[in-house]
N, CA, C and O atoms as a CHARMM CRD file, in Angstrom:
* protein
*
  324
    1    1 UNK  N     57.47900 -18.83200  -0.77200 PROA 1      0.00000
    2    1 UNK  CA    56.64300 -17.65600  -1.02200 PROA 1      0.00000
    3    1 UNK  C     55.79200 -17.38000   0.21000 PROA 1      0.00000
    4    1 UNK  O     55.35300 -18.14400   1.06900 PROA 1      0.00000
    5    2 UNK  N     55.71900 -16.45900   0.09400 PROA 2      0.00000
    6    2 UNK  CA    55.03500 -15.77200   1.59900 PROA 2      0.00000
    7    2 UNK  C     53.28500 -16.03500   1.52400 PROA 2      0.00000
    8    2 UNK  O     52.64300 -15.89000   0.48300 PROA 2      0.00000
    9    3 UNK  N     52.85500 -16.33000   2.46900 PROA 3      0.00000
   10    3 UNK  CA    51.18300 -16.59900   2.37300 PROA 3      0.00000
   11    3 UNK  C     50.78800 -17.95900   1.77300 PROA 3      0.00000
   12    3 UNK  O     49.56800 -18.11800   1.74500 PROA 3      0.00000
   13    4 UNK  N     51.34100 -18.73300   1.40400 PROA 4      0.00000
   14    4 UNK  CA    51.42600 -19.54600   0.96300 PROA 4      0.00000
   15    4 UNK  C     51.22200 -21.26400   1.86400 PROA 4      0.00000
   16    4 UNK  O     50.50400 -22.22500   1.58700 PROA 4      0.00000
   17    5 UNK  N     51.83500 -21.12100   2.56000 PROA 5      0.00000
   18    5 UNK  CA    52.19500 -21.81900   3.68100 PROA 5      0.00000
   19    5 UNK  C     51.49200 -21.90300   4.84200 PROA 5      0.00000
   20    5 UNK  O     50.96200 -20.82300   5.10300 PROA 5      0.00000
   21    6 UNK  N     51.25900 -22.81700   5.70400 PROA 6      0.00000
   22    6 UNK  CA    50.33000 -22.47700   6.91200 PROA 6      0.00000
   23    6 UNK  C     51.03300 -21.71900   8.37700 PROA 6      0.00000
   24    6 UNK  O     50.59500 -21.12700   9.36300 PROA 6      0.00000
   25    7 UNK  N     52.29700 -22.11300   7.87600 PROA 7      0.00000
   26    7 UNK  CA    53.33700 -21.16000   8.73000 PROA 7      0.00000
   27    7 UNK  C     53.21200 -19.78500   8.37500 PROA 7      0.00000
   28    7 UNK  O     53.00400 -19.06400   9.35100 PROA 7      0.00000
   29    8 UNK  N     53.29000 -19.05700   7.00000 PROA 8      0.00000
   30    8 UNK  CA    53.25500 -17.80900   6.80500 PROA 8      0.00000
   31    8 UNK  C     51.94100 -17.35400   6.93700 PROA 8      0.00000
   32    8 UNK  O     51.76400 -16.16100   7.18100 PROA 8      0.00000
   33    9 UNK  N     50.79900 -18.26500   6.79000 PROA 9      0.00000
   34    9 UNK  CA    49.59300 -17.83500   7.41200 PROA 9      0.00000
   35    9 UNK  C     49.01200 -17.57800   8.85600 PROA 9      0.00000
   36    9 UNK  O     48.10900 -16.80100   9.16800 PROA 9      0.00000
   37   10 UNK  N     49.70000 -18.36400   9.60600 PROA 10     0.00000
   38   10 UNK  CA    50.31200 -17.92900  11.29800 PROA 10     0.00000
   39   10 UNK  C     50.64900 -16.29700  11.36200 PROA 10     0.00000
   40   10 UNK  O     49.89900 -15.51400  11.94600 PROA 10     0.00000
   41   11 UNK  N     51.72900 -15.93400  10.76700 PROA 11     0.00000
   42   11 UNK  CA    52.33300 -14.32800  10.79300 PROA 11     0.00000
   43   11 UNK  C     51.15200 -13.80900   9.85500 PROA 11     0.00000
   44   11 UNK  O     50.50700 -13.06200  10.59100 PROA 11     0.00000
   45   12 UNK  N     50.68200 -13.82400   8.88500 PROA 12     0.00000
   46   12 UNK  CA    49.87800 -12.97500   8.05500 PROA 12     0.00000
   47   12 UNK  C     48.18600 -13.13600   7.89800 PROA 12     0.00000
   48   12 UNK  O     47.37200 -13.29900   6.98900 PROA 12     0.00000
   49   13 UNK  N     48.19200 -12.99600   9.25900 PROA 13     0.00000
   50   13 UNK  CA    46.47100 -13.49300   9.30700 PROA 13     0.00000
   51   13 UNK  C     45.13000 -12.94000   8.65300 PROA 13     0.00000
   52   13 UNK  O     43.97200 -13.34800   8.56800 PROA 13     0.00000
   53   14 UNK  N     45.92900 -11.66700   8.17400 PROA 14     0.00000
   54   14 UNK  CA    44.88200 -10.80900   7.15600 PROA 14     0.00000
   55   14 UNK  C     44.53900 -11.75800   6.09100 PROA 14     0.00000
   56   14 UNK  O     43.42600 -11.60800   5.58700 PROA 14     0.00000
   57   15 UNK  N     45.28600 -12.71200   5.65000 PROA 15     0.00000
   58   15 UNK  CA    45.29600 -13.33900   4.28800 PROA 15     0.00000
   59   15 UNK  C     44.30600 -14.49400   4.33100 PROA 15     0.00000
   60   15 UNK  O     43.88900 -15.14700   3.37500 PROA 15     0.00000
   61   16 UNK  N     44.01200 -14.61900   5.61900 PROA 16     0.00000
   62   16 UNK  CA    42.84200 -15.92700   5.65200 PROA 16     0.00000
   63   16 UNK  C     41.93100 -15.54100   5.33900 PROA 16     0.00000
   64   16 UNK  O     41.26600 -16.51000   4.97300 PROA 16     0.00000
   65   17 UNK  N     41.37300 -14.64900   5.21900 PROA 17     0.00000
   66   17 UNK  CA    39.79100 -14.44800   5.18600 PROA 17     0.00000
   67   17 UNK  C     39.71600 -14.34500   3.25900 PROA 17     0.00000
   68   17 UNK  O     38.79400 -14.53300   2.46500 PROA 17     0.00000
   69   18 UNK  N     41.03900 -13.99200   3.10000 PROA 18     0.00000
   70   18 UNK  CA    40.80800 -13.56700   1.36700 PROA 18     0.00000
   71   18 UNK  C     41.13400 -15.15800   1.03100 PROA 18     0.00000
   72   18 UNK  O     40.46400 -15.39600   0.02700 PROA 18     0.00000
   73   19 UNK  N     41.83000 -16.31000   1.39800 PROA 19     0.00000
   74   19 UNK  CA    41.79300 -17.37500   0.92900 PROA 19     0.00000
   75   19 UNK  C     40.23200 -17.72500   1.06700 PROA 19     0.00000
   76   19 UNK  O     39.57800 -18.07100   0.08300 PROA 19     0.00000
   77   20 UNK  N     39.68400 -17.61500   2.33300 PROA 20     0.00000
   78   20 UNK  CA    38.26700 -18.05200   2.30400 PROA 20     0.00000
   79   20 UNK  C     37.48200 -18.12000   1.91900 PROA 20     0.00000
   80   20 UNK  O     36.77400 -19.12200   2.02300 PROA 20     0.00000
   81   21 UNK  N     37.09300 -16.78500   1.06900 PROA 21     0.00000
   82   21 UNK  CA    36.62300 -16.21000   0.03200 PROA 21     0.00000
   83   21 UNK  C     36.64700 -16.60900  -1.34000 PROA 21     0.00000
   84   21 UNK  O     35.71700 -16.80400  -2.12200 PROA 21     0.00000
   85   22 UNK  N     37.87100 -16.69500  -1.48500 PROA 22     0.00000
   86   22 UNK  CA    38.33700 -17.20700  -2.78700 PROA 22     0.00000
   87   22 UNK  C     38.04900 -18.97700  -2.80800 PROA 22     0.00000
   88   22 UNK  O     37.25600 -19.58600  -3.52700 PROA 22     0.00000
   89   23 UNK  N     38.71900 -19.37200  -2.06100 PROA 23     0.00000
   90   23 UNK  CA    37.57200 -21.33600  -1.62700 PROA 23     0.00000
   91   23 UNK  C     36.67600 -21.04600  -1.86600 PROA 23     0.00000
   92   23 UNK  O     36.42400 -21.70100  -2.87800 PROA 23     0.00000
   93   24 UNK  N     35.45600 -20.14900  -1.54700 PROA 24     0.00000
   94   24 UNK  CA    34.31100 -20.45800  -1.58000 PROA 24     0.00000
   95   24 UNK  C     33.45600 -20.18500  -2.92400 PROA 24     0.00000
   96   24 UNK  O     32.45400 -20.71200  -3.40800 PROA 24     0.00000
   97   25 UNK  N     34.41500 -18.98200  -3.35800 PROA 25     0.00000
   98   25 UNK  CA    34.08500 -18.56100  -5.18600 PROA 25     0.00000
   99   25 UNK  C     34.06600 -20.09700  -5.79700 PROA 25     0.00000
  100   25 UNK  O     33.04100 -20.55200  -6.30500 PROA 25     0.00000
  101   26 UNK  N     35.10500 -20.73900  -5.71800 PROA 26     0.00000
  102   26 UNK  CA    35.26800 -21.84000  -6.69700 PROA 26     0.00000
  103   26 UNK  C     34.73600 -23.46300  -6.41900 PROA 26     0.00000
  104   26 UNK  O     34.78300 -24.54600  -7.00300 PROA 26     0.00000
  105   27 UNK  N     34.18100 -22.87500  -5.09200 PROA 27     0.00000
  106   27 UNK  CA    33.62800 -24.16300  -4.68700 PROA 27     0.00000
  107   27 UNK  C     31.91800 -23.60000  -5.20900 PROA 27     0.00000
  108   27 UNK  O     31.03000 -24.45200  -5.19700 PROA 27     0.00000
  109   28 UNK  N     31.69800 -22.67800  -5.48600 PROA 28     0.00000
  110   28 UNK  CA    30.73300 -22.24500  -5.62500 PROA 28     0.00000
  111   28 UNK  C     30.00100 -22.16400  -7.54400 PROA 28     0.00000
  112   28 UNK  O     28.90100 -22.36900  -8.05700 PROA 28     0.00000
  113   29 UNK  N     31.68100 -21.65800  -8.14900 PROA 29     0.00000
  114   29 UNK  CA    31.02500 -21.61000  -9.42700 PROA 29     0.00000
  115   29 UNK  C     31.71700 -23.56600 -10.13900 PROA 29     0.00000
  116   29 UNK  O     31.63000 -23.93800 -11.30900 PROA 29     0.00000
  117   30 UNK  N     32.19900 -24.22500  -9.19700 PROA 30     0.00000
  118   30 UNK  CA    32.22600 -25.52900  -9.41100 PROA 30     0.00000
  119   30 UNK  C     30.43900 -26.20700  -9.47300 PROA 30     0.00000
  120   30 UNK  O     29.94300 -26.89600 -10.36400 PROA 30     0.00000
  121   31 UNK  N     29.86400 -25.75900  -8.33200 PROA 31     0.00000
  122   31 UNK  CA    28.33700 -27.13600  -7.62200 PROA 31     0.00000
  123   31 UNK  C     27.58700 -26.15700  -9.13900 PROA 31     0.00000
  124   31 UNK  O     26.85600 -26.74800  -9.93300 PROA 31     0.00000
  125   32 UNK  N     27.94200 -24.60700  -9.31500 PROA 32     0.00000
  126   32 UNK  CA    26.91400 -24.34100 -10.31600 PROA 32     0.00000
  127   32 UNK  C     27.22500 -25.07400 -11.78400 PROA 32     0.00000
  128   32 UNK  O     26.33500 -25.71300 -12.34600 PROA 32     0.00000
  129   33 UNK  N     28.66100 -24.92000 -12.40500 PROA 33     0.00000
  130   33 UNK  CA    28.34200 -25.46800 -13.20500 PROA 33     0.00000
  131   33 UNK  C     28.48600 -27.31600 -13.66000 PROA 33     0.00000
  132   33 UNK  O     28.63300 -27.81800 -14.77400 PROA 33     0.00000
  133   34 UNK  N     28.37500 -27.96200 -12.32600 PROA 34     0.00000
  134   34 UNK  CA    27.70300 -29.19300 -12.44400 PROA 34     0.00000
  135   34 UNK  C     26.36600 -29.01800 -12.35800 PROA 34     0.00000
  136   34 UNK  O     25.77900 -29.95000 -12.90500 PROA 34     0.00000
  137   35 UNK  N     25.47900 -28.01900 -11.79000 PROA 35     0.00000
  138   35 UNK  CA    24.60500 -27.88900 -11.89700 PROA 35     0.00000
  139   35 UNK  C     23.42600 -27.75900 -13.27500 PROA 35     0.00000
  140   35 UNK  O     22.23900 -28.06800 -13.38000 PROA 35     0.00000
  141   36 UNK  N     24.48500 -27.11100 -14.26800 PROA 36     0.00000
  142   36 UNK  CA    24.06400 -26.43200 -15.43700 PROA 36     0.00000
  143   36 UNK  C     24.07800 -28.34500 -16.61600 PROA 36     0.00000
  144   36 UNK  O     23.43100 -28.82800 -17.54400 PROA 36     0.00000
  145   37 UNK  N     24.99000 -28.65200 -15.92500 PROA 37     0.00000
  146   37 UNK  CA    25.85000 -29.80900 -16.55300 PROA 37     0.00000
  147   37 UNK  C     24.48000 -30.83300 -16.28500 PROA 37     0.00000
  148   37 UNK  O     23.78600 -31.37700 -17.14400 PROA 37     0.00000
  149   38 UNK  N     24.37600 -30.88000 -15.12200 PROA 38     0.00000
  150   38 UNK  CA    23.01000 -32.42500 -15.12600 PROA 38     0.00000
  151   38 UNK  C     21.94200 -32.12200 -15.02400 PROA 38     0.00000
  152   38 UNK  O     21.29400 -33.16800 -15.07700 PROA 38     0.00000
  153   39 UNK  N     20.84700 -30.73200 -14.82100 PROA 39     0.00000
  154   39 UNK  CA    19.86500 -30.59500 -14.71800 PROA 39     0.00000
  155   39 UNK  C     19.49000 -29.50900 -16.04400 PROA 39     0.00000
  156   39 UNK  O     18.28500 -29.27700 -16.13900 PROA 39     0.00000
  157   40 UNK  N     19.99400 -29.12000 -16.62500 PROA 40     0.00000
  158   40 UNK  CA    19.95100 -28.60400 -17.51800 PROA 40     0.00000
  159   40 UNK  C     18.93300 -28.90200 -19.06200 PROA 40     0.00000
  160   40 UNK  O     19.55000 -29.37300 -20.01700 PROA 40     0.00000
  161   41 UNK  N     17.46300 -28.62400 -19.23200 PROA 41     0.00000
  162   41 UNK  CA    17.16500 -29.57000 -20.46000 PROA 41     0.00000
  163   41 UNK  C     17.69200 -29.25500 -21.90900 PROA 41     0.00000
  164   41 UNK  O     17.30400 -29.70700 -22.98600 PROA 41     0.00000
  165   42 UNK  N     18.70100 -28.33900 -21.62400 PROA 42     0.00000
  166   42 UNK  CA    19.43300 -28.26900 -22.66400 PROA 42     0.00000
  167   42 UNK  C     20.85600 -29.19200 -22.94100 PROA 42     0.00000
  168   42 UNK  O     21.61500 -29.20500 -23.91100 PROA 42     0.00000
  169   43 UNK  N     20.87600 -30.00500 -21.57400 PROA 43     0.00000
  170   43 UNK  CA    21.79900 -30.77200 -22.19500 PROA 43     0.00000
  171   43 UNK  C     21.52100 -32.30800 -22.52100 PROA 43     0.00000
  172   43 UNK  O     20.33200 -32.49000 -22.25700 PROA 43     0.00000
  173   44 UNK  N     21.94600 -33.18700 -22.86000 PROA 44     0.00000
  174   44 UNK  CA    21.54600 -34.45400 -23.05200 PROA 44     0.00000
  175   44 UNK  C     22.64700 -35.30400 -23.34800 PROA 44     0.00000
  176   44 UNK  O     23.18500 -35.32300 -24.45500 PROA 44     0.00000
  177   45 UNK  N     23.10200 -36.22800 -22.08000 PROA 45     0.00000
  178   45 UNK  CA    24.18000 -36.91000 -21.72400 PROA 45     0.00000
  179   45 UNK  C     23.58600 -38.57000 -22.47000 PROA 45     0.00000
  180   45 UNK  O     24.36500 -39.23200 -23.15800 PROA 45     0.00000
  181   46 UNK  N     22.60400 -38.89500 -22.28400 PROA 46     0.00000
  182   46 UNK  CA    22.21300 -40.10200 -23.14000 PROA 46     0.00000
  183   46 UNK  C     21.41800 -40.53500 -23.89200 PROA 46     0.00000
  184   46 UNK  O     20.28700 -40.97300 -23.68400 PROA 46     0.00000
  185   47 UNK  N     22.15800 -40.39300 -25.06800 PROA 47     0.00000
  186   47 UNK  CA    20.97100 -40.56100 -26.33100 PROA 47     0.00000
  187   47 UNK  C     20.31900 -41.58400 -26.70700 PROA 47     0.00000
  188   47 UNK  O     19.45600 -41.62300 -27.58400 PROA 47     0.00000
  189   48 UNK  N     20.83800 -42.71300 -25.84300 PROA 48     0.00000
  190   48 UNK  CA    20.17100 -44.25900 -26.10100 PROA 48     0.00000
  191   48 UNK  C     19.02900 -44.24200 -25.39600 PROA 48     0.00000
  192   48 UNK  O     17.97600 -44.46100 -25.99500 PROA 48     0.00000
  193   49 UNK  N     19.02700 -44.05800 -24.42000 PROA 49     0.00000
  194   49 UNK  CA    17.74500 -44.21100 -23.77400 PROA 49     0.00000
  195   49 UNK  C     16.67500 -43.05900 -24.27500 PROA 49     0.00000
  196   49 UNK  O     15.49200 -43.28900 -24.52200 PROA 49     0.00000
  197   50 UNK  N     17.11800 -42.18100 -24.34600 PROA 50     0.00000
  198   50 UNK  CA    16.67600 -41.00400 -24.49100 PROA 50     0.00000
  199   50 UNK  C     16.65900 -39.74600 -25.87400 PROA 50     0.00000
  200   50 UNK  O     16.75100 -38.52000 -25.82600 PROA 50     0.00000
  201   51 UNK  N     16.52400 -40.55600 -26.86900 PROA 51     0.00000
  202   51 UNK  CA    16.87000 -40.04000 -28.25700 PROA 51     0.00000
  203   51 UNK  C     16.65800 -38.98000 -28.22900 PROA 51     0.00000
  204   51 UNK  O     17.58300 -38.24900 -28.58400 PROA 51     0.00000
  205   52 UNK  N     15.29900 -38.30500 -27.78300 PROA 52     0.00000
  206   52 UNK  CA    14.81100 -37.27300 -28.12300 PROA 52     0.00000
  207   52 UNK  C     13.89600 -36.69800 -26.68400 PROA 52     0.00000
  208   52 UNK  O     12.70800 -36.80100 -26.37600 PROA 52     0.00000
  209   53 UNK  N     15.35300 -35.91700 -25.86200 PROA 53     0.00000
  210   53 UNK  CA    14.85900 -35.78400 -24.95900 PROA 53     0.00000
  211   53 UNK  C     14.31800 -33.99300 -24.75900 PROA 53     0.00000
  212   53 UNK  O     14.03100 -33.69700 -23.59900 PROA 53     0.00000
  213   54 UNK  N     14.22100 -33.16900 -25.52900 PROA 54     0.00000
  214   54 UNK  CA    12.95800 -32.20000 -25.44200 PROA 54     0.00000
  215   54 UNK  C     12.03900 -32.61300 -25.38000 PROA 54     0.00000
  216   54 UNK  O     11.24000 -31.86200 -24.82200 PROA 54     0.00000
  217   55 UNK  N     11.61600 -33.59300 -25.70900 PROA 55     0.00000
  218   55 UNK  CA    10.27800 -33.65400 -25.66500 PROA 55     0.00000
  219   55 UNK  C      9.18900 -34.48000 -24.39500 PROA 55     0.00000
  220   55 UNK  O      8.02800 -34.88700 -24.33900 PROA 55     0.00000
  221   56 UNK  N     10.38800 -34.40700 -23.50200 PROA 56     0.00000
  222   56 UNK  CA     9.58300 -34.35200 -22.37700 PROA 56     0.00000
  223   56 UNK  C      9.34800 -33.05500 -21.85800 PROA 56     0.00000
  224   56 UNK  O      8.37300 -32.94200 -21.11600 PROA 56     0.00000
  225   57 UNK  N     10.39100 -31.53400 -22.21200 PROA 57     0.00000
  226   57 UNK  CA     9.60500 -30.42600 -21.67500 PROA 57     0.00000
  227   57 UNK  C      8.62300 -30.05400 -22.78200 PROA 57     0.00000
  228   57 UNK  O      8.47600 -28.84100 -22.92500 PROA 57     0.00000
  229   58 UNK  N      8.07600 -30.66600 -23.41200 PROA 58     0.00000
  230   58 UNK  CA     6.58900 -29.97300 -24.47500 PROA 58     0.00000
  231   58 UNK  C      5.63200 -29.44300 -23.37900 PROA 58     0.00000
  232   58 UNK  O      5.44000 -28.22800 -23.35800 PROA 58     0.00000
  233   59 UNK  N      5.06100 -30.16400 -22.53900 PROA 59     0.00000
  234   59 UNK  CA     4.14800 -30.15900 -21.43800 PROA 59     0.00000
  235   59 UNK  C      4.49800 -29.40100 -20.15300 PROA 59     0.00000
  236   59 UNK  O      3.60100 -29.04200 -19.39000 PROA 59     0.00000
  237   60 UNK  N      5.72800 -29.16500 -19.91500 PROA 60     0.00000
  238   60 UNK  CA     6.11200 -28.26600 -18.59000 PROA 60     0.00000
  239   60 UNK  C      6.22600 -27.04000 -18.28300 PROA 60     0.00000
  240   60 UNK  O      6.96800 -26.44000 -19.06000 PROA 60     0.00000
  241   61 UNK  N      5.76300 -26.37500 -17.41000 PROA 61     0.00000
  242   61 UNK  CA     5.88900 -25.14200 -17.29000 PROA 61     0.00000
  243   61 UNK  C      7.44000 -24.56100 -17.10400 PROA 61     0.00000
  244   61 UNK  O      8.18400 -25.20900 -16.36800 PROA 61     0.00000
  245   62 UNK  N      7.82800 -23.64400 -17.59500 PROA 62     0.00000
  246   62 UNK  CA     9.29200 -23.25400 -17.91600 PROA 62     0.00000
  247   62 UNK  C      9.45300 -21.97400 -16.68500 PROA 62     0.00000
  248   62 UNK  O     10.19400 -21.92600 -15.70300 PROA 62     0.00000
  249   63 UNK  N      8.16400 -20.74000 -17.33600 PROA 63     0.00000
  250   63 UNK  CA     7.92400 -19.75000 -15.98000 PROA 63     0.00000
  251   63 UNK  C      7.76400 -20.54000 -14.33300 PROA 63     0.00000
  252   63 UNK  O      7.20500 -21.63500 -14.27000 PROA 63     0.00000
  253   64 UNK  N      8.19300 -20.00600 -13.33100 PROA 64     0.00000
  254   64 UNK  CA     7.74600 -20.01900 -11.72000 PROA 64     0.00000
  255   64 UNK  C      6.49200 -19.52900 -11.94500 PROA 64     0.00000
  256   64 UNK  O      5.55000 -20.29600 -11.74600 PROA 64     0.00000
  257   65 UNK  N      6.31300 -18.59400 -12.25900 PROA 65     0.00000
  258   65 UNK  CA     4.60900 -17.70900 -11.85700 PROA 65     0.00000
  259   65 UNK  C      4.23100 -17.17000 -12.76100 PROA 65     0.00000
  260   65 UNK  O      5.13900 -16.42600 -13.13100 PROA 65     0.00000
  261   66 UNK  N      3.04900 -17.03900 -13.65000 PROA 66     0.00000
  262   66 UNK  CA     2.78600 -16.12400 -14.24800 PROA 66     0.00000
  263   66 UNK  C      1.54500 -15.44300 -13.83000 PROA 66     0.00000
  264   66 UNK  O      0.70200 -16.32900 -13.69000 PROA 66     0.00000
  265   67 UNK  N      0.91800 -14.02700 -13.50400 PROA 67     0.00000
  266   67 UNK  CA    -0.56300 -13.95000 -13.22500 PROA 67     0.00000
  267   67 UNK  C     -1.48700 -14.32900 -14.33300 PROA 67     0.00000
  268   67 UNK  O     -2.33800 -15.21700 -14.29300 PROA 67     0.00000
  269   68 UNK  N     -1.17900 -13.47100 -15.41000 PROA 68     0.00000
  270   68 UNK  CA    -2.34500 -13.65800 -16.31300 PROA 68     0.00000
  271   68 UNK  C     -2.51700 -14.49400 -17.14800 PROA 68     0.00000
  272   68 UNK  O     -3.39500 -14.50500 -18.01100 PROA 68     0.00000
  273   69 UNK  N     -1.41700 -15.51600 -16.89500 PROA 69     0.00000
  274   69 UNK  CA    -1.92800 -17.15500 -17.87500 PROA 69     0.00000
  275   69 UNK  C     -1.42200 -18.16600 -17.39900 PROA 69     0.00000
  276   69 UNK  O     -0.28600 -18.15800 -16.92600 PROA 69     0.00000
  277   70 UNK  N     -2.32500 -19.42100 -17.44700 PROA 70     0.00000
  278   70 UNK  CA    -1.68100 -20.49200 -16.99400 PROA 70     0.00000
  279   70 UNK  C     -1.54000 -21.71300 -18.28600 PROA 70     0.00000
  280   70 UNK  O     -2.36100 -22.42400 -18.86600 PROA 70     0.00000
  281   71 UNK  N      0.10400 -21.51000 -18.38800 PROA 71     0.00000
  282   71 UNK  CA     0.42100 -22.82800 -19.14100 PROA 71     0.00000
  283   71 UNK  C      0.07200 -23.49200 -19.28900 PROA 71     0.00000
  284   71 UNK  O     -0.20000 -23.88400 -20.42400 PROA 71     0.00000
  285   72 UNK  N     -0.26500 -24.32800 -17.82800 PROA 72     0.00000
  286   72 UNK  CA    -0.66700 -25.78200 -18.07600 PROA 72     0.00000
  287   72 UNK  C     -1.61000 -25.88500 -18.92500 PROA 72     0.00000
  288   72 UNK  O     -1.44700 -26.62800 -19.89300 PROA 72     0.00000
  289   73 UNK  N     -2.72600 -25.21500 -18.76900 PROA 73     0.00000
  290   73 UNK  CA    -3.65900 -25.45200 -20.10000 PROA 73     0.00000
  291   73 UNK  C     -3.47600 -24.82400 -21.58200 PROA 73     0.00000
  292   73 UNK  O     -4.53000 -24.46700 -22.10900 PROA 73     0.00000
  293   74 UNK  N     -2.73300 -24.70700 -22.04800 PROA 74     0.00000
  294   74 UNK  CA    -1.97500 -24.32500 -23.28600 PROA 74     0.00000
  295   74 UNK  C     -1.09600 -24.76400 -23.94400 PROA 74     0.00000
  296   74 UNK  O      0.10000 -24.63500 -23.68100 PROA 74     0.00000
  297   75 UNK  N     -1.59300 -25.38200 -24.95200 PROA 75     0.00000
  298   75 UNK  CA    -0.83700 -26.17400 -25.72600 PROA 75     0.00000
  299   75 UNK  C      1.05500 -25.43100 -26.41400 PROA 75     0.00000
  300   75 UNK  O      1.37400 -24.29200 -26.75400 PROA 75     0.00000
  301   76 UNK  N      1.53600 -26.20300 -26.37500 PROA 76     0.00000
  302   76 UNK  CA     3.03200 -25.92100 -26.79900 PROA 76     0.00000
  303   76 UNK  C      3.01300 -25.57500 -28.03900 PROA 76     0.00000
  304   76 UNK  O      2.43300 -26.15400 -28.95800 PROA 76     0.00000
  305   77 UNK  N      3.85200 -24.32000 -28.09300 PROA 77     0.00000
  306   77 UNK  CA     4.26300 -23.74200 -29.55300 PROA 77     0.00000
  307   77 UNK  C      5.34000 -24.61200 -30.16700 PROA 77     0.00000
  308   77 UNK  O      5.40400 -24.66300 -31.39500 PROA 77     0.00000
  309   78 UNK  N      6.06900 -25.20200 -29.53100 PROA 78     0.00000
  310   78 UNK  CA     6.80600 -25.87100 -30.28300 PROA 78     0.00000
  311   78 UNK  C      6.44500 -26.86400 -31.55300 PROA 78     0.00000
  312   78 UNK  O      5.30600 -27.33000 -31.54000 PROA 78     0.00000
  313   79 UNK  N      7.43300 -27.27900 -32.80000 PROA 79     0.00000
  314   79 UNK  CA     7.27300 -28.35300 -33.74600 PROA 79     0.00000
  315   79 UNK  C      6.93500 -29.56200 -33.08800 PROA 79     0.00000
  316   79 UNK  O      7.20500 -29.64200 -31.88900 PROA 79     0.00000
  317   80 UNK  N      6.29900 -30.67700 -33.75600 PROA 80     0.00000
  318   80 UNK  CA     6.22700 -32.03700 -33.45000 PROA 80     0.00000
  319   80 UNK  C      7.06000 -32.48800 -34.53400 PROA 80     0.00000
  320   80 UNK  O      7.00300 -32.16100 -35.71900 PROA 80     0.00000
  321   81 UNK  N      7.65200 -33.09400 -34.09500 PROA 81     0.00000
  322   81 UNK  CA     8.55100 -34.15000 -35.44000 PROA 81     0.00000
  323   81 UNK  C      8.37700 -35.43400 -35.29800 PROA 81     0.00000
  324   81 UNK  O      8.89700 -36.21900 -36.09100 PROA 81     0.00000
């Protein structure tokens, strides 16, 4: 098959830049969703150590910035169980 090959990529040099592109899409939505996968506090990979791991974000700020209020001093709406 044509383009395929590093020989047919020699004759068809238009086609590199769209492989490049395309590498970089999937190298890209790969690092994100490992990203989503381990930093995520919605996910929770170990429940032994960590039974009940929301409840270390009770206390954290979730917003980057807000002007007219600051979290930190405001207690969490969330349940206690």
């Amino acid at each position: 098959m044509q383009g395929l090959s590093i020989q047919s990529l020699k004759k068809h040099k238009a086609l590199i830049p769209l492989y490049v592109c395309v590498g970089l899409g999937c190298a890209g939505s790969v690092f994100y969703l490992a990203r989503l996968a381990l930093r995520s506090p919605d996910v929770s990979w170990n429940k032994r150590t960590n039974p009940e791991p929301w409840e270390e974000y009770r206390n954290k700020q979730y917003k980057f910035y807000s002007p007219i209020r600051d979290y930190s001093k405001e207690e969490s709406p969330a349940p206690k169980y």
